[in-house]
DSSP file (Angstrom, degrees, kcal/mol; ACC not computed):
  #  RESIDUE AA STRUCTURE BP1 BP2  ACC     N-H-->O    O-->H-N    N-H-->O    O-->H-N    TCO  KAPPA ALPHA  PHI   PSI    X-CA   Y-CA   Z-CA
    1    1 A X              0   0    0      0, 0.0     2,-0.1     0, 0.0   144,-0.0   0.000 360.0 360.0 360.0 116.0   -3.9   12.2    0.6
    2    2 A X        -     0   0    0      1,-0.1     3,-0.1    35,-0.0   143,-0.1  -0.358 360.0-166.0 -65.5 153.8   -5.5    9.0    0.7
    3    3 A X  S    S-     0   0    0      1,-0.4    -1,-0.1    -2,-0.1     3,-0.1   0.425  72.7  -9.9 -83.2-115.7   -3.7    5.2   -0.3
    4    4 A X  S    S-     0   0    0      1,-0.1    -1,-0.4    -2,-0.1     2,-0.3  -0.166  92.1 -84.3 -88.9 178.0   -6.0    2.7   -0.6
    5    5 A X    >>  -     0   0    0      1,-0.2     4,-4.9    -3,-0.1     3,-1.7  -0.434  32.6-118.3 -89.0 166.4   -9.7    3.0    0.3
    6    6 A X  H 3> S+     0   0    0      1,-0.3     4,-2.4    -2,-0.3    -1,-0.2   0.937 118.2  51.6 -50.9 -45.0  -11.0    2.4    3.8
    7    7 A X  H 34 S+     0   0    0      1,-0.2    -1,-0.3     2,-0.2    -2,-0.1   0.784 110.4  44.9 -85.5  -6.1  -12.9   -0.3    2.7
    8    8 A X  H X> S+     0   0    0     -3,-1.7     4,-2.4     2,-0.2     3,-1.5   0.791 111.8  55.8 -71.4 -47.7   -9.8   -2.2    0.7
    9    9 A X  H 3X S+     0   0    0     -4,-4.9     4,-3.1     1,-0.2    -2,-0.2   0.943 109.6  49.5 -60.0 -29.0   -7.5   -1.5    4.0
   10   10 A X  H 3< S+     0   0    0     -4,-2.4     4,-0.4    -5,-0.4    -1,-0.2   0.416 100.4  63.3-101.7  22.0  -10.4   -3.4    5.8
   11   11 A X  H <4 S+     0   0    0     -3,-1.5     4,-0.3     2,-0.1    -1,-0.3   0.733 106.8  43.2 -89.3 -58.1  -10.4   -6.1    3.5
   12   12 A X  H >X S+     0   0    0     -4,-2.4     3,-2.1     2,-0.2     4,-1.6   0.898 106.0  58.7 -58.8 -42.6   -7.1   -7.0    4.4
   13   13 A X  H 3X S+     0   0    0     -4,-3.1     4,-0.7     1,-0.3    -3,-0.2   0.979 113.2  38.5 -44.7 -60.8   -7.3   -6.6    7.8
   14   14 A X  H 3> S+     0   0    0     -4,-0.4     4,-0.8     2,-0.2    -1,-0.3   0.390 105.7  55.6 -59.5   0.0   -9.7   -8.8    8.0
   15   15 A X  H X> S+     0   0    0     -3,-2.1     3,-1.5    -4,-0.3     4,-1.3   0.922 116.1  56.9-118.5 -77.3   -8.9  -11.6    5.6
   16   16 A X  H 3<>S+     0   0    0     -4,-1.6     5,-2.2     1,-0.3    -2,-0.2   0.392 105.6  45.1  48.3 -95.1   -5.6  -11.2    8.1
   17   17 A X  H ><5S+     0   0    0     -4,-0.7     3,-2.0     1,-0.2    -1,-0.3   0.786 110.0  53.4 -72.4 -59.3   -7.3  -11.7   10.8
   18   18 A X  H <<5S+     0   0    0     -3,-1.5    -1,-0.2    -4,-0.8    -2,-0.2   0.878 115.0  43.2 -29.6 -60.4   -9.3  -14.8    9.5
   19   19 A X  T 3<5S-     0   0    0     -4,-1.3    -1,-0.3     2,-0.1    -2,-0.2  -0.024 107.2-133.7 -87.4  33.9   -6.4  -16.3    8.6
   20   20 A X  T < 5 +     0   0    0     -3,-2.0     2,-0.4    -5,-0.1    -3,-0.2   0.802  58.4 130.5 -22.3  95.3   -4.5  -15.4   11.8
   21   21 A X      < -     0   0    0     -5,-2.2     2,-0.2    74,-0.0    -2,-0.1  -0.992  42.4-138.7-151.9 160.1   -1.5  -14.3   10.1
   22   22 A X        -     0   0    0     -2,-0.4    75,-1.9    75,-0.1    74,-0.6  -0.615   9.3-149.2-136.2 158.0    0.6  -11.2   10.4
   23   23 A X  E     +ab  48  97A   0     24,-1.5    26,-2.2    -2,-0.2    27,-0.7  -0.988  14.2 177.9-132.0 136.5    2.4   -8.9    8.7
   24   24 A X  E     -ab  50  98A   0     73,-0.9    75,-1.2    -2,-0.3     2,-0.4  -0.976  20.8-136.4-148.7 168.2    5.3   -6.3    8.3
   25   25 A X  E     -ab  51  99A   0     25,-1.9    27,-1.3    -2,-0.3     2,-0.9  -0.690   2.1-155.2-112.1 132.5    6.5   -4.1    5.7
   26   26 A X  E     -ab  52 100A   0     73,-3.9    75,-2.0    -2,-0.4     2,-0.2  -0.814  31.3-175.8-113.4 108.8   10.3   -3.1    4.2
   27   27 A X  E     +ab  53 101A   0     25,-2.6    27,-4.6    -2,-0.9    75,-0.1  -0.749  30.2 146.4-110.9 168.2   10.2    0.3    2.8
   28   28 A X  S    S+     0   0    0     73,-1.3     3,-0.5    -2,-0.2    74,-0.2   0.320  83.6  25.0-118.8 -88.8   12.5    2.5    0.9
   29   29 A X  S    S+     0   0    0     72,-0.8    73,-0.1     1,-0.2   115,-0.1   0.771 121.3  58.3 -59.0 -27.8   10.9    4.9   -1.9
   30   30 A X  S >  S-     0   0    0     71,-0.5     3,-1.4   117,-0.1    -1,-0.2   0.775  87.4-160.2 -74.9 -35.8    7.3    4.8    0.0
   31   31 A X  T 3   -     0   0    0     -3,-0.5    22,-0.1     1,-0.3    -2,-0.1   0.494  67.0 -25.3  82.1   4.4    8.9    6.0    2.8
   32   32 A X  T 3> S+     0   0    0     20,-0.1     4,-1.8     0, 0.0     3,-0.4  -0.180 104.7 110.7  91.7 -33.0    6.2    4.9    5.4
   33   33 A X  H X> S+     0   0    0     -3,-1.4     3,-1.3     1,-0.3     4,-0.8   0.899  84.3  46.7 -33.6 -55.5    3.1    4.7    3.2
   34   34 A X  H >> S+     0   0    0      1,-0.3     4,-1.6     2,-0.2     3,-0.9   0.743 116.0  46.6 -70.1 -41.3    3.0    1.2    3.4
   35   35 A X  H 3> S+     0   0    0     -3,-0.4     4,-1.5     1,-0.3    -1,-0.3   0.644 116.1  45.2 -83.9 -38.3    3.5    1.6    7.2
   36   36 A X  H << S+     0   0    0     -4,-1.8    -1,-0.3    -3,-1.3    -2,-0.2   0.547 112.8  46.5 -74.5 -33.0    0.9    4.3    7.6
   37   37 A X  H X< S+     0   0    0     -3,-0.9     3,-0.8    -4,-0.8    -2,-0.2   0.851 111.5  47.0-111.5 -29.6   -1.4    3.0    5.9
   38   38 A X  H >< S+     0   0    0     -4,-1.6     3,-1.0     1,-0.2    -2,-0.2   0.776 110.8  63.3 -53.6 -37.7   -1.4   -1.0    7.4
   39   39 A X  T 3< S+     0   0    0     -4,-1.5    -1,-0.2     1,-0.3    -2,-0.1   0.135  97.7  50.0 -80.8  24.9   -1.3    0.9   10.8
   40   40 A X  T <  S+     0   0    0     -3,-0.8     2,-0.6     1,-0.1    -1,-0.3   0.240  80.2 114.3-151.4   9.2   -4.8    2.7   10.5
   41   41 A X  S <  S-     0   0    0     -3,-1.0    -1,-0.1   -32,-0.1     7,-0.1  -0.896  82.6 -93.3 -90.9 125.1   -6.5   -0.3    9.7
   42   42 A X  S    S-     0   0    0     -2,-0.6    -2,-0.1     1,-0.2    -1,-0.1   0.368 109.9  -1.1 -11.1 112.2   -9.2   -1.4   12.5
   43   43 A X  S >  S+     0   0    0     -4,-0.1     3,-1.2     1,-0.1     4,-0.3   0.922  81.0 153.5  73.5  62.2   -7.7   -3.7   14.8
   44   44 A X  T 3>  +     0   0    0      1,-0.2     4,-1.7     2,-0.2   -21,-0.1   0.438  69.2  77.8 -96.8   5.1   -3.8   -3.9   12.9
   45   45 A X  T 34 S+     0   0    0      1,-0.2    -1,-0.2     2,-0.2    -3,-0.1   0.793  84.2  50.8 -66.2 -27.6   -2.7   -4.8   16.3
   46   46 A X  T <4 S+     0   0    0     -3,-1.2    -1,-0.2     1,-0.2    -2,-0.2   0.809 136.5   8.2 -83.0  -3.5   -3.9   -8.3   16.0
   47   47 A X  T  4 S+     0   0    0     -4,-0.3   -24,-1.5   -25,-0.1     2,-0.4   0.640 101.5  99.8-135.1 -15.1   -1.7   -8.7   12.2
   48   48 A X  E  <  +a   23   0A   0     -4,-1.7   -24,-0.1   -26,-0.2     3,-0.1  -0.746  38.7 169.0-100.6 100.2    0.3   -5.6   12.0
   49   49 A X  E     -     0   0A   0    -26,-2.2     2,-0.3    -2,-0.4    -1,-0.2   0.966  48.1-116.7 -87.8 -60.3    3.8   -6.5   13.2
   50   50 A X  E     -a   24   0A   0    -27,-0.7   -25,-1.9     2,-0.0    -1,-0.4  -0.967  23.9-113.2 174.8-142.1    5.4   -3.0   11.9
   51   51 A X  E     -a   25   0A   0     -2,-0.3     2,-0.3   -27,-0.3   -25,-0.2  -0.913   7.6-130.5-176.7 149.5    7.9   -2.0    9.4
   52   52 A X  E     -a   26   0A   0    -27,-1.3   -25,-2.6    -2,-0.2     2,-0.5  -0.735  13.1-144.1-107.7 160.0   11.4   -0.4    9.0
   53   53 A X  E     -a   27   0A   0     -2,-0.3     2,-0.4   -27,-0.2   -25,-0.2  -0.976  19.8-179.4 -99.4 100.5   12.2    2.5    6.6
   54   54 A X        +     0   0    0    -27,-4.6   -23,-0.1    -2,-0.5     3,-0.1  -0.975   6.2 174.3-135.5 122.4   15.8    1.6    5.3
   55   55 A X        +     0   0    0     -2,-0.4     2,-0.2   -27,-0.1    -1,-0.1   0.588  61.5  49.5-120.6  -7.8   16.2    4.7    3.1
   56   56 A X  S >> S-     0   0    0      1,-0.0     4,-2.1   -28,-0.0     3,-0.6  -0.853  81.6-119.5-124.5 153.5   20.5    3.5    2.2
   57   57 A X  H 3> S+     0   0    0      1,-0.2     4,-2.4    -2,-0.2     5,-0.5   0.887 114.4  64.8 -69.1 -26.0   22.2    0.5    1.2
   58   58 A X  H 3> S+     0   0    0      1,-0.2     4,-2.3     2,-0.2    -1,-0.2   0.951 114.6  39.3 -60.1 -24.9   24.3    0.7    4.8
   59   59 A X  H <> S+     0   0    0     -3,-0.6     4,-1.5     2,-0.2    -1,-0.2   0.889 102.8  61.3-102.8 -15.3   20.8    0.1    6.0
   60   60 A X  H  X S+     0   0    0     -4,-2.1     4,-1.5     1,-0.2     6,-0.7   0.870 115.4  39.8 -52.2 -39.8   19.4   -2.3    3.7
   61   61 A X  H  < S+     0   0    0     -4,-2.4    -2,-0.2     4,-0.3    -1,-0.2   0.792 112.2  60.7-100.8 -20.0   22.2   -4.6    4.9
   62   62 A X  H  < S+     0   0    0     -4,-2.3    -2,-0.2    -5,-0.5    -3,-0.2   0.971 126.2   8.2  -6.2-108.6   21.9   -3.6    8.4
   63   63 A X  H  < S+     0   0    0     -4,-1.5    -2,-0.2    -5,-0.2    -3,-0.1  -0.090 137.2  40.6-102.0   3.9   19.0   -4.4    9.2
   64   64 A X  S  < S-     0   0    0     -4,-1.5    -3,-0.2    27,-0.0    -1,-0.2   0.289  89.4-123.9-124.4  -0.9   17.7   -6.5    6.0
   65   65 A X        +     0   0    0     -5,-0.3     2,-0.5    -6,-0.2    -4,-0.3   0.985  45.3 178.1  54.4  62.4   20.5   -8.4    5.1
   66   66 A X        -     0   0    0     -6,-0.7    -1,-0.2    -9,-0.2    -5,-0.1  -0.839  41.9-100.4 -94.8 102.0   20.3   -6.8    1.7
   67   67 A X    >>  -     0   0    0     -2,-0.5     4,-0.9     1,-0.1     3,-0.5  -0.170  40.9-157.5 -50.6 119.5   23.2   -8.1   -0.4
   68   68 A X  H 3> S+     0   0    0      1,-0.3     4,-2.5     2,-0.2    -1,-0.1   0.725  82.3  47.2 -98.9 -30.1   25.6   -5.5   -0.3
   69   69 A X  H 3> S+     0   0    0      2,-0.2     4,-1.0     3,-0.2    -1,-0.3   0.781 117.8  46.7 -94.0 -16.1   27.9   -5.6   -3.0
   70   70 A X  H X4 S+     0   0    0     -3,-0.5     3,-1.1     2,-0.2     4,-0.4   0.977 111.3  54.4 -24.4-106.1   24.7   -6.1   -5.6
   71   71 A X  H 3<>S+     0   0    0     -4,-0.9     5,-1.8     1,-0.3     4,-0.5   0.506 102.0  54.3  29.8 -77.9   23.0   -3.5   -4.1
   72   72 A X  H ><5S+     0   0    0     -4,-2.5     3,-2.5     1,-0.2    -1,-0.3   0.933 102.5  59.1 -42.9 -76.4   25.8   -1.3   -4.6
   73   73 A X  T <<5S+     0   0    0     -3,-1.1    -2,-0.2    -4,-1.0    -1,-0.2   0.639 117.6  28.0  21.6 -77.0   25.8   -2.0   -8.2
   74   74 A X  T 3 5S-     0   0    0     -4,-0.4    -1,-0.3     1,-0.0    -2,-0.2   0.181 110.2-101.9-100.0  21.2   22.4   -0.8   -8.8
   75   75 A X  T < 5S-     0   0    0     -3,-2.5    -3,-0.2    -4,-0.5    -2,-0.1   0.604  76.3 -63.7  53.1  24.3   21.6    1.8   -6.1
   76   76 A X  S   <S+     0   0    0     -5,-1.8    -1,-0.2    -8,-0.1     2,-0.2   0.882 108.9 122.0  66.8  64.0   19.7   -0.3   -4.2
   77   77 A X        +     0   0    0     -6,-0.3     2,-0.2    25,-0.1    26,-0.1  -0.582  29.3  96.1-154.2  96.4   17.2   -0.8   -6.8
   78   78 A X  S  > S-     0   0    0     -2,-0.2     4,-1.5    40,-0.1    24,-0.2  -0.920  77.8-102.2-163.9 159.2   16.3   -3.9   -8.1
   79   79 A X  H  > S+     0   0    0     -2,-0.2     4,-0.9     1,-0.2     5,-0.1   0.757 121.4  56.6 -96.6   4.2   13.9   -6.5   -7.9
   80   80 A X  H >> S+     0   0    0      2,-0.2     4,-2.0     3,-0.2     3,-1.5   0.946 109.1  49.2 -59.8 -46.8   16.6   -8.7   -5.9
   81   81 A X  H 3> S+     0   0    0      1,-0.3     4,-1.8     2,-0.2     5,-0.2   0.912 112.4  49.5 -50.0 -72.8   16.8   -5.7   -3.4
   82   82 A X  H 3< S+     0   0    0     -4,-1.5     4,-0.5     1,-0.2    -1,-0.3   0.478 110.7  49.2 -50.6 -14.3   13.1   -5.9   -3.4
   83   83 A X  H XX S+     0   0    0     -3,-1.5     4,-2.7    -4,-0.9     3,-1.3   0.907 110.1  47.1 -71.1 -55.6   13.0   -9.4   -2.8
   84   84 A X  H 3X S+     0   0    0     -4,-2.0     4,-0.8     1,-0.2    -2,-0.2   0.625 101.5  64.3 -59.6  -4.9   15.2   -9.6   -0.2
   85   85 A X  H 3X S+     0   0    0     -4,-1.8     4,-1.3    -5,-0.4    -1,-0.2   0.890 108.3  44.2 -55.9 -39.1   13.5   -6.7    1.5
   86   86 A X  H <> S+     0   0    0     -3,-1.3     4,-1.1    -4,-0.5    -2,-0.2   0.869 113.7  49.8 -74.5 -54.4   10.4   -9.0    1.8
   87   87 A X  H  X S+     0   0    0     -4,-2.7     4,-0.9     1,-0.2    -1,-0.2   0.888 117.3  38.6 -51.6 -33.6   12.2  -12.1    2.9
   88   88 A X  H  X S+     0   0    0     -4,-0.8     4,-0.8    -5,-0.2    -2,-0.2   0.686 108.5  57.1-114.1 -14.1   14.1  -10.4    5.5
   89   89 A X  H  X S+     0   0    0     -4,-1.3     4,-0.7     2,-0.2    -1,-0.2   0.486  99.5  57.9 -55.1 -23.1   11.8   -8.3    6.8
   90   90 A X  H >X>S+     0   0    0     -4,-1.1     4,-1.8     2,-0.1     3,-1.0   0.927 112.4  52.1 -80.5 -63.8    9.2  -11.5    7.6
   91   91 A X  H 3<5S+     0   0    0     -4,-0.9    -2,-0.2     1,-0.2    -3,-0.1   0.671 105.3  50.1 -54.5 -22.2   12.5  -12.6    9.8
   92   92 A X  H 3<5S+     0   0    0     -4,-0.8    -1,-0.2     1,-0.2    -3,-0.1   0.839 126.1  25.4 -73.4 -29.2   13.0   -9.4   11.8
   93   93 A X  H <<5S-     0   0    0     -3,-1.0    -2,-0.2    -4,-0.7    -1,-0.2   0.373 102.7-122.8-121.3  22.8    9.4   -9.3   12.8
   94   94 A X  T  <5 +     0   0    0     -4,-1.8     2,-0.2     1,-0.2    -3,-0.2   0.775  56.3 140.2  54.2  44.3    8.6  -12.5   12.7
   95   95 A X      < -     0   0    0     -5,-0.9    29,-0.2    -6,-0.2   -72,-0.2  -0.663  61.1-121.6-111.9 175.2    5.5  -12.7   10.3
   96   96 A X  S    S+     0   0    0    -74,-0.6    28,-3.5    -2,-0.2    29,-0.4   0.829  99.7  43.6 -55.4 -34.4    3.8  -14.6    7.5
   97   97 A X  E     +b   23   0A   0    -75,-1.9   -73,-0.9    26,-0.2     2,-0.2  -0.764  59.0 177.8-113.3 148.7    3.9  -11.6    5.1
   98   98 A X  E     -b   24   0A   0     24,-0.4    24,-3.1    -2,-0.2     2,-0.4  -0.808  12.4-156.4-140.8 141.8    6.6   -9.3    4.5
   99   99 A X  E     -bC  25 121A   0    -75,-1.2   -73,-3.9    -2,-0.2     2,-0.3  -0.867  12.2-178.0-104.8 132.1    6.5   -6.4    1.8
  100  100 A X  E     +bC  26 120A   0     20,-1.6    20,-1.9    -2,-0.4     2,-0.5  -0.809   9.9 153.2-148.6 116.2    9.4   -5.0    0.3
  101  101 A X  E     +bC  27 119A   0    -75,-2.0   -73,-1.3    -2,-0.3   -72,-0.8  -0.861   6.8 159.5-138.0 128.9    9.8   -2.2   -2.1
  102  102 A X  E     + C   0 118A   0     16,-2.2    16,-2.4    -2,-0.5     2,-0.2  -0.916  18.2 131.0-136.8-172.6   12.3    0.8   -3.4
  103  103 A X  E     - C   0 117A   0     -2,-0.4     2,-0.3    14,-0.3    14,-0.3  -0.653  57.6 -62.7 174.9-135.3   12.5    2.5   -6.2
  104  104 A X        -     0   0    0     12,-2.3    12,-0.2    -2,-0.2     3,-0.1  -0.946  25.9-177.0-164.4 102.5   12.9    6.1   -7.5
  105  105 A X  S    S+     0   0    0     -2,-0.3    38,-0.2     1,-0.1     2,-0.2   0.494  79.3  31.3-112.9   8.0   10.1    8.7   -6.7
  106  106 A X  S    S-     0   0    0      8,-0.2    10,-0.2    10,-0.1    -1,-0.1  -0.865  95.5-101.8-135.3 162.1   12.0   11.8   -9.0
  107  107 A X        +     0   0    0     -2,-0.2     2,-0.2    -3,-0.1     8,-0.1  -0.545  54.1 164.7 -81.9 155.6   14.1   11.3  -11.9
  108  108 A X    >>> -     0   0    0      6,-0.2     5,-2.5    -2,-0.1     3,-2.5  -0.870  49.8 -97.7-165.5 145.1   17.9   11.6  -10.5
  109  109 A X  G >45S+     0   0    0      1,-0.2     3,-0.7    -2,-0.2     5,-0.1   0.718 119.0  61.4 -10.9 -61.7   20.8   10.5  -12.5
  110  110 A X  G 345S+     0   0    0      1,-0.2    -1,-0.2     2,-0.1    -3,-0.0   0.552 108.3  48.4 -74.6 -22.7   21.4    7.2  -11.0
  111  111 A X  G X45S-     0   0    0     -3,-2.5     3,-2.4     3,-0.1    -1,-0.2   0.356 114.7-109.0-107.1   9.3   17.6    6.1  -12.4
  112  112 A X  T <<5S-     0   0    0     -3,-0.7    -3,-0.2    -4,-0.5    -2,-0.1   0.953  73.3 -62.7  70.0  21.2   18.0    7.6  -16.3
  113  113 A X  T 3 <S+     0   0    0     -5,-2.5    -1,-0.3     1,-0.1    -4,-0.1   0.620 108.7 138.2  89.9 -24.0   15.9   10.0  -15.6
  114  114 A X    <   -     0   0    0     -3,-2.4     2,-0.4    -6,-0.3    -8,-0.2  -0.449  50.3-137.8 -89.6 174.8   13.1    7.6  -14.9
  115  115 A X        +     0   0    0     20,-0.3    20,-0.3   -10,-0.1     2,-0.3  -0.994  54.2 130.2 -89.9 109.2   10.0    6.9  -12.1
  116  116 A X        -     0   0    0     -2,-0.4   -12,-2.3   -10,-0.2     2,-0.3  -0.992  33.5-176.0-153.0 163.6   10.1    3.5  -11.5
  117  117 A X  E     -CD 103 133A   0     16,-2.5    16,-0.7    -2,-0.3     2,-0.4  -0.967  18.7-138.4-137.6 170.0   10.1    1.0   -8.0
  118  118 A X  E     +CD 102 132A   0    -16,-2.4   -16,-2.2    -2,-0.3     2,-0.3  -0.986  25.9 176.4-131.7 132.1   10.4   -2.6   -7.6
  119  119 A X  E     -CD 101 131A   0     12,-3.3    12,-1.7    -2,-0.4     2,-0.3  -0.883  12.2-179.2-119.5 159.3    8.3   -4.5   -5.2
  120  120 A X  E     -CD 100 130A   0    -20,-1.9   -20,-1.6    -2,-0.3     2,-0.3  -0.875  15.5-146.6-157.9 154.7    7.5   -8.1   -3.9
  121  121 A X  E     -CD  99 129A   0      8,-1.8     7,-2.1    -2,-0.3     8,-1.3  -0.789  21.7-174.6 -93.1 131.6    5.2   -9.8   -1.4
  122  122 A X  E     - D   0 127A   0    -24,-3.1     2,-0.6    -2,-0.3   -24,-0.4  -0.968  11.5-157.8-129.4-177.1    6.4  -12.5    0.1
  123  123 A X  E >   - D   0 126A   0      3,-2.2     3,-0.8    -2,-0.3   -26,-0.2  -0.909  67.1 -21.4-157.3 130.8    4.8  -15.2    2.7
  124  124 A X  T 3  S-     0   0    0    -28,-3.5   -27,-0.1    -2,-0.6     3,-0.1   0.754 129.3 -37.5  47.7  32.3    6.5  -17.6    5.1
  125  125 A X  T 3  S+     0   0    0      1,-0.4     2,-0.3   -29,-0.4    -1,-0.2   0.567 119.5  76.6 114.6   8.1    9.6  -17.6    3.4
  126  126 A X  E <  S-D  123   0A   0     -3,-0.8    -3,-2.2   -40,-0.0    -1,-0.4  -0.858  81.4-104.4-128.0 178.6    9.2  -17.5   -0.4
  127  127 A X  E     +D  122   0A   0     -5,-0.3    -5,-0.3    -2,-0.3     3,-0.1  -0.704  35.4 179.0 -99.5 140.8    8.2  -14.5   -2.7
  128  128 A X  E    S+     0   0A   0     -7,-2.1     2,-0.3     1,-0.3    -6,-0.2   0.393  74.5   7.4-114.5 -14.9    4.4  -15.0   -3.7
  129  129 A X  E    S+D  121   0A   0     -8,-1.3    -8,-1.8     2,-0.0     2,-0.3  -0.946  70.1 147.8 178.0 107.1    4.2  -11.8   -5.8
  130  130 A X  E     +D  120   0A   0     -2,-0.3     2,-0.2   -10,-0.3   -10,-0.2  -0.953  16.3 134.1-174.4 156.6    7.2   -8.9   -7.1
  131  131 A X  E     -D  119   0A   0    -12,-1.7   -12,-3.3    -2,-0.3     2,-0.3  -0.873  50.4 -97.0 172.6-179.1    7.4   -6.8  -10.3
  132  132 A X  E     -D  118   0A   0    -14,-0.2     2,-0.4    -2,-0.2   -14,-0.2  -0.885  24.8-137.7-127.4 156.0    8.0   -3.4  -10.9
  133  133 A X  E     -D  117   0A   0    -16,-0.7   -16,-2.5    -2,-0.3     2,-0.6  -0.920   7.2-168.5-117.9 139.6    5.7    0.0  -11.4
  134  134 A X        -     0   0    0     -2,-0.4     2,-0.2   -18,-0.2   -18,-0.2  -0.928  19.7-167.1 -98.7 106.4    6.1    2.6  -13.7
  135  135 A X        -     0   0    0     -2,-0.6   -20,-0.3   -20,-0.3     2,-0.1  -0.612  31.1 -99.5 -96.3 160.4    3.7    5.3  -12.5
  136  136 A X        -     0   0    0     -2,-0.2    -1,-0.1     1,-0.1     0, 0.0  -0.225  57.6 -84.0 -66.5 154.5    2.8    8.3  -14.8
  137  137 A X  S    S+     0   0    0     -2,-0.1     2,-0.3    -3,-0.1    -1,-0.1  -0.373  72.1 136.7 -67.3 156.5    4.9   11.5  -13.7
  138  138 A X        -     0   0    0      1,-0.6     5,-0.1    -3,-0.1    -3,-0.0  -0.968  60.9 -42.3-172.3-178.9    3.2   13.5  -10.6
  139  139 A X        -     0   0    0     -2,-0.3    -1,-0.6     1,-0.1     0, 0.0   0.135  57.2-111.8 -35.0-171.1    4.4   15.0   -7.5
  140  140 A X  S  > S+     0   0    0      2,-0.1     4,-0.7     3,-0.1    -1,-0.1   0.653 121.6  37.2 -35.8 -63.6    7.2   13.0   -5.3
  141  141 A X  H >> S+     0   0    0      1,-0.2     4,-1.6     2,-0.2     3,-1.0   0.938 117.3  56.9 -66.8 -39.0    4.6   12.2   -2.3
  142  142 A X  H 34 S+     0   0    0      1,-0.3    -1,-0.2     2,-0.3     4,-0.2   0.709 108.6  41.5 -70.4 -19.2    2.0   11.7   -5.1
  143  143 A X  H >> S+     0   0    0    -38,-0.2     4,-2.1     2,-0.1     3,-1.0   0.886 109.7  64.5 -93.1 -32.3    4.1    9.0   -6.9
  144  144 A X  H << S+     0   0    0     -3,-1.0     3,-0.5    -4,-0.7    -2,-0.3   0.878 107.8  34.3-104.4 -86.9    4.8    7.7   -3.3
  145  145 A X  T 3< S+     0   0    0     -4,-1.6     4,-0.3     2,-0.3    -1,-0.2  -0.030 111.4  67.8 -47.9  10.1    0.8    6.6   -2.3
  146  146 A X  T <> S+     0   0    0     -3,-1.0     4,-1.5    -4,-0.2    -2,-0.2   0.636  98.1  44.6 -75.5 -52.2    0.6    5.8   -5.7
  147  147 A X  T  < S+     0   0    0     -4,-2.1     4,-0.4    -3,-0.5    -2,-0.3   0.434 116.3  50.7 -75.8   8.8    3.1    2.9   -5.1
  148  148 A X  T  > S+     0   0    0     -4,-0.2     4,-2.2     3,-0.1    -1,-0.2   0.855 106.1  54.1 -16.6 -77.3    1.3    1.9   -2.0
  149  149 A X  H  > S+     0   0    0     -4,-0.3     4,-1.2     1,-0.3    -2,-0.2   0.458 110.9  38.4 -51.9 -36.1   -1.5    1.9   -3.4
  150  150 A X  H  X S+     0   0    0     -4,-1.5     4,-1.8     2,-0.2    -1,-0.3   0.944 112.2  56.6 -91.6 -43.9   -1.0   -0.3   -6.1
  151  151 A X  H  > S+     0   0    0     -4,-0.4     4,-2.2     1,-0.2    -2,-0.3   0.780 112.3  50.2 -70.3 -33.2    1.5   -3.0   -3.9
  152  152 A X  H  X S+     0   0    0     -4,-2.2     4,-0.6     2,-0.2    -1,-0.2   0.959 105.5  51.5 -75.8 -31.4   -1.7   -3.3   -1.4
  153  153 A X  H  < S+     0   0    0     -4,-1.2     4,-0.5     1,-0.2     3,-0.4   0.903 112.6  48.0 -59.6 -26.4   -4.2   -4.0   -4.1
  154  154 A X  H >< S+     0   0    0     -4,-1.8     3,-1.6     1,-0.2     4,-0.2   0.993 109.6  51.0 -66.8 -43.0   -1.8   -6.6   -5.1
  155  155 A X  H 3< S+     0   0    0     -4,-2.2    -1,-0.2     1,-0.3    -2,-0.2   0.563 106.3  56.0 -53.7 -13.9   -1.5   -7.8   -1.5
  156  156 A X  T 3< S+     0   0    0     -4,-0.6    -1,-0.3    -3,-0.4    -2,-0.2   0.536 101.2  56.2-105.3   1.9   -5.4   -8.0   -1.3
  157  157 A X  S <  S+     0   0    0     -3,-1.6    -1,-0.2    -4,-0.5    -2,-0.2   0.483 108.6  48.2-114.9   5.5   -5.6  -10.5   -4.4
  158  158 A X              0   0    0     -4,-0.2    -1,-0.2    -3,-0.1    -2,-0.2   0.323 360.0 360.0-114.0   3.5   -3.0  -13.2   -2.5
  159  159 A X              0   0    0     -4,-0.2    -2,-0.1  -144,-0.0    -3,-0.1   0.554 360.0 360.0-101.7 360.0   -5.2  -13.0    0.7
């Protein structure tokens, strides 16, 4: 299953690259996409800082400083969680860009039943970019490189 297309990933890289400035990603519901999909584009060593996978609130506030008792509140799903994913994620790995998104990629109780995420981009220390997706129902993985996929075309229209 593809994300975005090769030539969109290499859009970024390069506009990246250009701009020497770096990036790294805080996922939840994506699981990796984001991580997977930044890491396979040509030369992500020179902008590609990494990304953590923080899949619980004990690790959203770990390791994102994700406010915890918020957080709690909403099941780690919100677009404050998803801002401060992006914000704190530029400080762990020390980049211009940080991505931060979670969400819901099956209906479960705690979401009403719905498919939804919240994301936001931010760069060098403010949020440029965050909203939320409703995707149409599909698989789990499939809903999953769908939100990828959408949160890098957003990423390619602030570079």
């Amino acid at each position: 299953m593809t994300i975005v297309s090769k030539k969109m990933l290499k859009t970024i890289g390069s506009a990246l690259i250009a701009k020497k400035q770096t990036i790294a990603v805080a996922e939840s519901v994506t699981s990796g996409c984001l991580q997977l999909a930044l890491s396979n584009i040509p030369d992500a060593a020179d902008f590609y800082q990494g990304g953590l996978t923080a899949y619980n609130l004990q690790q959203k506030y770990k390791h994102l400083d994700v406010e915890p008792v918020h957080a709690a509140v909403v099941n780690s799903v919100s677009q404050q969680v998803a801002n401060e994913m992006a914000l704190h994620i530029c400080k762990q790995f020390g980049s211009d860009w940080g991505i931060g998104v979670t969400g819901y990629a099956t209906p479960v109780e705690e979401s009403g039943n719905r498919i939804f995420a919240y994301y936001a981009i931010a760069y060098r220390g403010k949020i440029k970019l965050n909203g939320s997706i409703n995707p149409r129902k599909a698989k789990p993985e499939q809903i999953q490189f769908r939100y990828a996929d959408y949160i890098l075309k957003k990423l390619s229209t602030l570079l």
